[in-house]
N, C-alpha and C positions, 0 to 999 in steps of 0.2 A: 596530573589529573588522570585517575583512573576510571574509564568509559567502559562499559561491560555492553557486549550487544549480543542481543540474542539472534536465531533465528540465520544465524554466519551461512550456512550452504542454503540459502533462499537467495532471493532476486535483491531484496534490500540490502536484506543483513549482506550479503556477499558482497555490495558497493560499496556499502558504508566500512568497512572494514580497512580499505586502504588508503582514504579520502582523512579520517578519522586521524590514523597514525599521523596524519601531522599535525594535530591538537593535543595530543596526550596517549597516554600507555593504554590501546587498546586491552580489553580481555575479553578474546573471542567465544564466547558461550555455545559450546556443543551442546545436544543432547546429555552425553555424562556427563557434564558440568552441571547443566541447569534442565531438568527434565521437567516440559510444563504438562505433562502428563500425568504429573505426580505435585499437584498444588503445596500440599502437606510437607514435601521435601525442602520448598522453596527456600525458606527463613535460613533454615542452616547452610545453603548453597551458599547464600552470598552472604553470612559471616564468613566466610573462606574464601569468597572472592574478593570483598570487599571493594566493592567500585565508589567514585566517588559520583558516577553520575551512572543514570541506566539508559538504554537504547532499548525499545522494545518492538521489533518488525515481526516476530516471529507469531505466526498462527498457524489456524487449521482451517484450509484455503481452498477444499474440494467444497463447492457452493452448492451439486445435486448431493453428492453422497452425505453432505449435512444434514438432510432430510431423512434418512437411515441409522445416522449415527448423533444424532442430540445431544446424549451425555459425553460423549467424546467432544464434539463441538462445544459447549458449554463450559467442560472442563478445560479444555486448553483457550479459548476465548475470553472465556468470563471468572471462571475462577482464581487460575492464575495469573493474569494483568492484576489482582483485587490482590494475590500473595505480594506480588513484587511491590506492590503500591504503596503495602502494608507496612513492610519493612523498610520500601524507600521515605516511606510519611517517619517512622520511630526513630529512622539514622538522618534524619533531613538531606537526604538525600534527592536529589531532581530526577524524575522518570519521566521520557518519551516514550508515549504508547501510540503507537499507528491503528487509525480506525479505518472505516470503509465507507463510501456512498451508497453500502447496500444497509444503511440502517435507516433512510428514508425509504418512500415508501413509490416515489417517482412519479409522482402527479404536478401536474402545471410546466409549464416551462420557462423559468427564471430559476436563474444558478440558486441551490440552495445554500443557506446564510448559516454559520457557524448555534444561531439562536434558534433556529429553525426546528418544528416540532417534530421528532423521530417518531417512526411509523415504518419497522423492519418488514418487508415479505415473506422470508423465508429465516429456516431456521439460522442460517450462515449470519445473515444480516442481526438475528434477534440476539446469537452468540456474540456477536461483537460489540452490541449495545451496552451490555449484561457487563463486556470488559469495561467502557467507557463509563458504565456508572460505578461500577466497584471501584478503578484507578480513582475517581472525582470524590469518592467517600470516604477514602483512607484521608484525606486530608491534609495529606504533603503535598512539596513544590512540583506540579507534575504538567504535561501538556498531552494532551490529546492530538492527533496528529489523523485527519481524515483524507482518503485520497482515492484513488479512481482509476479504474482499468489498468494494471501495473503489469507491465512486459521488458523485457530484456533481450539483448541478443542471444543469452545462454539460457538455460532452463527452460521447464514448461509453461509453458506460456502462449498466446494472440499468436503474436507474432513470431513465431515455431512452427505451430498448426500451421499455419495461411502458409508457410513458406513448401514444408512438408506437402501441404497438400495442392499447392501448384506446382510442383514438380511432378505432379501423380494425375490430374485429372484438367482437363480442357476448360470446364465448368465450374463457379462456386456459385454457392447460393449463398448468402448471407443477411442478416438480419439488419434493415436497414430504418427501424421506429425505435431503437432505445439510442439514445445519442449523453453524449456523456464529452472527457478527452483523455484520449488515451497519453497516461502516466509513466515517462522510462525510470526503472528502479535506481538510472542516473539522474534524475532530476531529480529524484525525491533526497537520495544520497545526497547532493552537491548542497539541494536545500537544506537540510538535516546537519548538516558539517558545519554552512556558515552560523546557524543558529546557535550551535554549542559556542564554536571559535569567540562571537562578536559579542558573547554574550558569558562567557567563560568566569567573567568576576561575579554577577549574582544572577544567574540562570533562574531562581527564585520568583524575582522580583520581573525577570519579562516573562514570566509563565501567566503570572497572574495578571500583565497587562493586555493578554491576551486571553483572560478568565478563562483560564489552562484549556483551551479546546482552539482550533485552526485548521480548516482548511486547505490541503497541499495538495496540487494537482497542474500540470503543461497548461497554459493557455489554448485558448480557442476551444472547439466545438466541432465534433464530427458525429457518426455513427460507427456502429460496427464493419457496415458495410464502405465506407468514406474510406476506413483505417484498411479493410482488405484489400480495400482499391487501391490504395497507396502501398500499402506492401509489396503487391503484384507489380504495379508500374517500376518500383522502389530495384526489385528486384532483376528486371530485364533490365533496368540500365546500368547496373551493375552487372552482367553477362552472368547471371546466376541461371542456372536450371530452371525453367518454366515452360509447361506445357499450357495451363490459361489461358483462355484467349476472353473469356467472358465471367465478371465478376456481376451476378445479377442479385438484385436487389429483392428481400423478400419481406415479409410481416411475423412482428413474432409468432402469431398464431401459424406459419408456416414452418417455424423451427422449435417443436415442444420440448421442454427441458421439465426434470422433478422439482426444478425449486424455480421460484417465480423471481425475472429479474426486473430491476426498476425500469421504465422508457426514459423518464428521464434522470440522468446522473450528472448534470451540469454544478460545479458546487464554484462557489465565490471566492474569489481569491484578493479581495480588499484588505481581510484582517491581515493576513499574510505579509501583504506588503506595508499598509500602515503602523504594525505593533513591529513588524522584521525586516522592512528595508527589501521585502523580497519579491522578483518580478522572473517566475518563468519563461522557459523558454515556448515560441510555440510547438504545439502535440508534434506539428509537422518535420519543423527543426532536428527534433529532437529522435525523431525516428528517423533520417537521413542519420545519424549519429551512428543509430544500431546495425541499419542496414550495412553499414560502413564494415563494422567489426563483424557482422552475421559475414560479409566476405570476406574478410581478411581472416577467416577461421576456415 
């Protein structure tokens, strides 16, 4: 089985790359292989990769400067998941598309349900809607794959900042009314791997038991502020560099950003486990994992 993944020097595509090789003949999709900047290019890339299945982590992930740049966000978000979709629906081919909790709109507070009516804030959120309806139109065997605050030990990311910047300043301020659970691009990996592996003979037929859309995201519930606080703690016990002495808690109206983000990003994780057997790890857990390798580097 050949698995094409996009997106390889990002947080996901990077995990999923070596997790994978134990299922089948990765092909890891650079930019020159697969440039989704170039929609139009798409269809002839992968006659010449020819995967037998697609992984699609790869976006365009600056959430202010998407408000500057639309057509660029749109182009890589929404057009091309709708190319690769196109030609995964003509080759019957199965495509995983990763979507985002920023295509709700963050009102009430219950996890949002895979049925749930979308209502993007910003342009970032609207771009990846745009994806999620194009991959669902082309009409092949495909899944949608929604998830939430995605950090790593490496790359830019939550958990880089927070660390960066408690080695640098006594004080954070942080936004502590949007609450959500922060997602390691290892759990979404690990979960991503067993769903190809358990499901390798007709990948098809559990796409559509799960009416190709699912929810993936670490259990439990914090905020931004919860996640800094734990980074920080995360980190003195790990004898890392920290100058912090006080993670204070603020309102978003106290940290203004160009693109509006949801308050709440809680999403449900029932389909997940009743269509895929699948039960994450808690947010907590699983950032003891990171902080682990943020020190061992």
């Amino acid at each position: 089985m050949r698995i094409l993944v996009t997106g390889v020097t990002g947080q996901v595509g990077g995990a999923l790359v070596p997790r994978l090789k134990r299922v089948g003949t990765v092909v890891a999709a650079t930019r020159e292989a697969l440039d989704l900047t170039r929609p139009d290019d798409i269809s002839g890339a992968l006659d010449r990769l020819a995967p037998d299945v697609i992984i699609n982590p790869a976006a365009y992930t600056a959430v202010d400067q998407a408000e500057d740049e639309r057509d660029l966000a749109f182009t890589v978000n929404g057009e091309s998941p709708g190319a690769l979709a196109r030609w995964a629906a003509a080759h019957a081919v199965p495509l995983v598309h990763l979507s985002t909790d920023y295509v709700f709109d963050g009102s009430g507070e219950r996890p949002w349900r895979e049925d749930d009516a979308t209502r993007p804030l910003s342009v970032y959120g609207a771009s990846k809607l745009a994806g999620e309806v194009a991959v669902q139109a082309a009409g092949g065997p495909h899944l949608v794959v929604r998830t939430s605050w995605v950090y790593a030990a490496s790359g830019k990311n939550f958990l880089r900042t927070i660390a960066r910047l408690a080695a640098e300043r006594a004080e954070l301020k942080i936004v502590s009314d949007q609450i959500g659970a922060p997602t390691s691009a290892a759990v979404i990996a690990d979960a991503l791997t067993r769903i190809v592996a358990d499901n390798a003979g007709d990948l098809a037929a559990r796409f559509a038991a799960a009416d190709g859309l699912v929810h993936l995201a670490a259990a439990h519930k914090t905020s931004w502020h919860g996640f800094a606080d734990a980074i920080v703690a995360g980190l003195k016990a790990r004898d890392l560099p920290v100058k912090t002495e006080r993670v204070v808690a603020i309102r978003t109206e106290g940290y203004p950003t160009k693109a509006a983000r949801p308050r709440n990003s809680r999403l449900a994780l029932e389909r997940l486990a009743d269509v895929f057997g699948i039960a994450t790890p808690a947010w907590s857990a699983a950032l003891d994992v990171e902080l682990d390798q943020l020190a061992k580097s």
